[in-house]
C-alpha positions in Angstrom: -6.6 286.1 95.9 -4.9 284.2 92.6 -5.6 281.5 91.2 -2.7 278.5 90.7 -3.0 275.0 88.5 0.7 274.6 90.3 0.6 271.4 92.6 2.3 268.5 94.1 2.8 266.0 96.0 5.1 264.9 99.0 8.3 262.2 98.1 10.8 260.9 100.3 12.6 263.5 102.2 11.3 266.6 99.6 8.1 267.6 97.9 7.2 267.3 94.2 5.9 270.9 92.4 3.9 270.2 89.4 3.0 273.4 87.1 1.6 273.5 83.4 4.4 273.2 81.7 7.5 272.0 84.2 7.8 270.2 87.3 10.4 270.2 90.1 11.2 267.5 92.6 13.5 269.0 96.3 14.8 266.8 98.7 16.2 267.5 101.9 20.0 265.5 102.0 21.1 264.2 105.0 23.7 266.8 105.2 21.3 269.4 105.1 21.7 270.2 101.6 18.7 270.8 99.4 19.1 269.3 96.2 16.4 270.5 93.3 15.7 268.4 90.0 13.8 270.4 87.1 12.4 269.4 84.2 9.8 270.6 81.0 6.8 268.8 80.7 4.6 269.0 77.7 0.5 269.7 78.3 -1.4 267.0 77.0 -3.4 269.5 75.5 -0.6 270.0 73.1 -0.5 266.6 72.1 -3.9 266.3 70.4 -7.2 268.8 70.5 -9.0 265.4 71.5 -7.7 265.7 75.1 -8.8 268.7 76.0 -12.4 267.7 75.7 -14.3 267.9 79.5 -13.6 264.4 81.1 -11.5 263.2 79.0 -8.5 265.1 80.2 -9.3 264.2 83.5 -8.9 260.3 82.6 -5.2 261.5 80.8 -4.3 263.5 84.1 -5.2 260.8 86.7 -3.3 258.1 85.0 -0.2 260.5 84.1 -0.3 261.4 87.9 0.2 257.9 89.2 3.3 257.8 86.4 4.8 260.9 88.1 4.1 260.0 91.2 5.8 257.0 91.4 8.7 258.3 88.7 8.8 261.2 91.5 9.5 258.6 94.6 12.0 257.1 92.3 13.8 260.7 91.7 14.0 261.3 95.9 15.2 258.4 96.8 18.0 259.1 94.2 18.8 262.5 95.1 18.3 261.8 99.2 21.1 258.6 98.3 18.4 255.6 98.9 18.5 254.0 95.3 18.9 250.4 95.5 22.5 250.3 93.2 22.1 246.2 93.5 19.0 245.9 92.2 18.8 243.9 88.9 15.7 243.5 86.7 13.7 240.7 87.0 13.3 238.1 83.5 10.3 239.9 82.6 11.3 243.3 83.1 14.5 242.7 81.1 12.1 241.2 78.4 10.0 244.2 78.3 12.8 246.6 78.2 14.2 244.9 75.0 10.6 244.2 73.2 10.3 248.1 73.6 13.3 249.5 73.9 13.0 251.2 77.1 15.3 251.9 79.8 15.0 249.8 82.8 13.9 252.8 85.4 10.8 253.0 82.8 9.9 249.6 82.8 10.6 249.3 86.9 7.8 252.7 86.8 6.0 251.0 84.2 5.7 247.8 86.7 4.9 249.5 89.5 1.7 251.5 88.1 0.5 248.1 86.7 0.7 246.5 90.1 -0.5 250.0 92.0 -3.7 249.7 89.7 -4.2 245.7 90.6 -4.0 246.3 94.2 -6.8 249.1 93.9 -8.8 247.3 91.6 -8.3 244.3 94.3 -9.4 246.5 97.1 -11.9 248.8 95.9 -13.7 247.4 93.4 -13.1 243.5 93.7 -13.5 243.4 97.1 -16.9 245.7 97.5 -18.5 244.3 94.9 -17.9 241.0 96.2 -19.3 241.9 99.5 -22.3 243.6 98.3 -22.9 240.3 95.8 -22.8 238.1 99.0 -25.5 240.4 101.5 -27.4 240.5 98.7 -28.8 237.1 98.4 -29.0 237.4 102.3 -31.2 240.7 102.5 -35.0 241.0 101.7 -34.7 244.0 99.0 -31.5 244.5 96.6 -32.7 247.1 95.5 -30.0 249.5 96.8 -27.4 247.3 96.4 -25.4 249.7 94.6 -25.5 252.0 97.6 -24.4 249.5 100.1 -21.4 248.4 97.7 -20.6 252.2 97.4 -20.7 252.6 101.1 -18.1 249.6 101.2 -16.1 251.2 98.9 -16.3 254.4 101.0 -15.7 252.4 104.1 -12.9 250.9 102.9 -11.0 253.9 101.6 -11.7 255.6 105.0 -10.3 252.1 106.9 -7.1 252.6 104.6 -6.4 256.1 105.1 -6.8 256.0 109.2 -4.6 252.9 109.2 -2.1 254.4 107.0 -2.3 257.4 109.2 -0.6 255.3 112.1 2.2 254.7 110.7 5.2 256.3 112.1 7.4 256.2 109.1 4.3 257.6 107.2 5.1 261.2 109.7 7.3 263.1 107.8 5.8 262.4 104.4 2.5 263.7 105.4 4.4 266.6 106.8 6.1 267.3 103.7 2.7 267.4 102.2 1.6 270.0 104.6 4.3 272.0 104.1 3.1 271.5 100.5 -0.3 272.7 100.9 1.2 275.5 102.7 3.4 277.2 100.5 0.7 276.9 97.6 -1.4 278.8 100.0 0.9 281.5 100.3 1.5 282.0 97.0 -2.0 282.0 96.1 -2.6 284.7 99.1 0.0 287.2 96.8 2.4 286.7 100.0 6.3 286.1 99.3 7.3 282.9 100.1 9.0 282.9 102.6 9.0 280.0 105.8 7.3 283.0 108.1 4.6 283.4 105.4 4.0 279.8 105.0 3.7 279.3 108.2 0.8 281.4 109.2 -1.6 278.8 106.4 -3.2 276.0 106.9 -2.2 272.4 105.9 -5.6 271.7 103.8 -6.3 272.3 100.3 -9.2 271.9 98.0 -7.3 271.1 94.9 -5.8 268.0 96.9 -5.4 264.5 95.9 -7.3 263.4 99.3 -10.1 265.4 97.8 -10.1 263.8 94.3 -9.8 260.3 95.9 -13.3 260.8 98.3 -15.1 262.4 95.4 -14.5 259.6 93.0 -15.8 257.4 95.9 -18.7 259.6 95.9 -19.2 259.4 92.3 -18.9 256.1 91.8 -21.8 255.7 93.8 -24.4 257.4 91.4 -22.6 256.1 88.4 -22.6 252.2 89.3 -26.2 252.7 90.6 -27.1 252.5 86.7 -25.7 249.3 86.3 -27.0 245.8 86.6 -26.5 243.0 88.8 -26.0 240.0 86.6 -23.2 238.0 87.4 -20.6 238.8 89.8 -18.2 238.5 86.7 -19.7 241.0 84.8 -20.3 243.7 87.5 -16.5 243.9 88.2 -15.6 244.1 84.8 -18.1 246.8 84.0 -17.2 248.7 87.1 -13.5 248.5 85.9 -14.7 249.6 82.5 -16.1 252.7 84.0 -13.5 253.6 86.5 -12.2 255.9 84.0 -15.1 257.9 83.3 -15.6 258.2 87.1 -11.8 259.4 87.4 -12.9 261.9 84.5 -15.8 262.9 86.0 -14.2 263.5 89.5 -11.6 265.8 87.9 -14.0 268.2 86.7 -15.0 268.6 90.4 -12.0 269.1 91.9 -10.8 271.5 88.9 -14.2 273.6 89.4 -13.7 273.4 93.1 -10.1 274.9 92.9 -11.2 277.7 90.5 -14.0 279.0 92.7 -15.1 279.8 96.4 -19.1 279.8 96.2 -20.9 278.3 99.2 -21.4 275.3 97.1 -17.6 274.2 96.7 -17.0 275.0 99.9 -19.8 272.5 101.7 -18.5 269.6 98.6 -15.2 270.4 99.7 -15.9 270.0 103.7 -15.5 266.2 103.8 -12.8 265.9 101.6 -10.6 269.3 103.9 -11.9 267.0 107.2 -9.9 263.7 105.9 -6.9 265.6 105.1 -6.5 266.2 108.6 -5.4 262.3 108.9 -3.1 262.8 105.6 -1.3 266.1 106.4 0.9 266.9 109.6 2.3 270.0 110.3 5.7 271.3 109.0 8.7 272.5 110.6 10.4 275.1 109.5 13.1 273.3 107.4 10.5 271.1 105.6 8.9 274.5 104.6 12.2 275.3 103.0 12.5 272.2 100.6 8.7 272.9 99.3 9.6 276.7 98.7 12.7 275.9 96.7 10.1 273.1 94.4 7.9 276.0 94.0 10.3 278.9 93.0 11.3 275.9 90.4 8.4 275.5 88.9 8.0 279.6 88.3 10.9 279.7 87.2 11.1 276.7 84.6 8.1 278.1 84.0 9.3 281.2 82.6 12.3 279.7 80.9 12.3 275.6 81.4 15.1 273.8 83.1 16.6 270.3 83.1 18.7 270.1 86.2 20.1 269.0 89.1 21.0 271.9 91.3 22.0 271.7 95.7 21.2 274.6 97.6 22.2 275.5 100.9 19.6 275.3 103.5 20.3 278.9 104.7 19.9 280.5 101.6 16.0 279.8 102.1 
């Protein structure tokens, strides 16, 4: 069985590829055509020795994920034909754009990873914390307090995922990521990729994002249990301080867990495989087809880079 770095995600109508050097966006049109966006991506790695130190380039890849995985949303809706061609820049955004000279679509992305951090700040570290600070001056020993705000925090992460899990627009996205899941299985098994191939695997991964989420719960657990409890102040800005370490630390596991299969990963894995049952669906046969085409992509910019927009007919797959 090989080994593969190449992952994704699941976008709107298509599934995002992600390899070491190139990335590839498909999406299913409504006329059945599958359109396939390429482009080179540089390692960090490349950019400076410094971040390829242990940790550190875990902090790097979990804030360049959220960029591309909200720059990727954008790129589906535009090849699927949902961009918003009336929407205008607020005051700010405008402002930043010409501080920085950036294009608008960068400073929309820009926005929108600013506000997706607040909101998870907000709910899983504001919110616990806040909690825990409260019991605490109601129970007789606070001296696990830092275990019953991690258990909040875990609580609250499950909450979110089952109620996201409802929702019935939410279907095909978690199918897509499935069919995601799928196809890196079958290329990992030395199998062609084909849709019958795909098929036959199952929709949970180790290396997946569901994974890397409930381990940095986990984590965060043992790291904020060496922390104080001063002021309620100070504990949320410490544990923001430290979210990136935790991130960092949390990447290592899931890298090591994708690299091996020893008894050990497989029982850390186990929780983490059990959840994505609520955030993967099962594929048909045409959503198998879009994450094929994003992998073959990837190999191929891979082997020579692309920067493209290319449709494909859904037979050809």
């Amino acid at each position: 069985m090989r080994k593969t770095k190449i992952g994704g995600q699941a976008v709107l109508e298509g599934v995002m590829m992600k390899g070491s050097h190139n990335i590839a966006i498909a999406v299913r049109r409504p006329d059945g055509q599958i359109i396939v966006k390429s482009k080179d991506i540089k390692p960090p790695e490349q950019r400076h020795w410094f971040l390829k130190l242990p940790v550190v380039r875990g902090v790097v890849a979990f804030f360049e994920s959220m960029v591309l995985g909200i720059t990727s949303l954008t790129i589906s809706a535009e090849l699927y034909g949902e961009e918003d061609h009336d929407y205008q820049p607020s005051k700010f955004e405008h402002f930043l754009a010409t501080k920085f000279n950036l294009d608008a679509q960068d400073v929309m992305i820009f926005m929108a990873v600013v506000i997706a951090i607040g909101l998870a700040i907000l709910m899983f570290v504001v919110a616990p914390t806040s909690l825990t600070s409260f019991l605490g001056k109601r129970l007789p020993a606070t001296g696990y307090l830092s275990v019953i705000e991690g258990l909040i925090r875990l609580g609250i992460f499950l909450l979110y995922i089952t109620a996201v899990s409802r929702l019935g627009d939410i279907k095909r996205i978690f199918q897509y990521h499935g069919a995601e899941h799928k196809v890196i299985h079958c290329f990992e098994h030395e199998q062609p990729l084909t849709v019958d191939n795909a098929r036959r695997y199952q929709t949970l991964h180790p290396r997946c994002g569901t994974n890397f989420l409930l381990i940095v719960m986990v984590i965060s657990i043992f790291v904020f249990t060496f922390l104080g409890w001063d002021d309620i102040i100070r504990r949320i800005i410490s544990r923001v301080a430290l979210l990136p370490v935790v991130a960092g630390l949390s990447y290592e596991v899931i890298r090591w867990a994708g690299s091996s299969d020893s008894r050990l990963v497989k029982i850390i894995s186990y929780p983490g495989l059990m959840l994505q049952k609520l955030t993967t669906k099962q594929p048909d046969d045409s959503q198998l087809e879009v994450a094929i085409a994003a992998f073959n992509n990837v190999l191929i910019g891979g082997e020579g880079g692309v920067d493209e927009t290319q449709a494909q007919d859904a037979e050809s797959h």
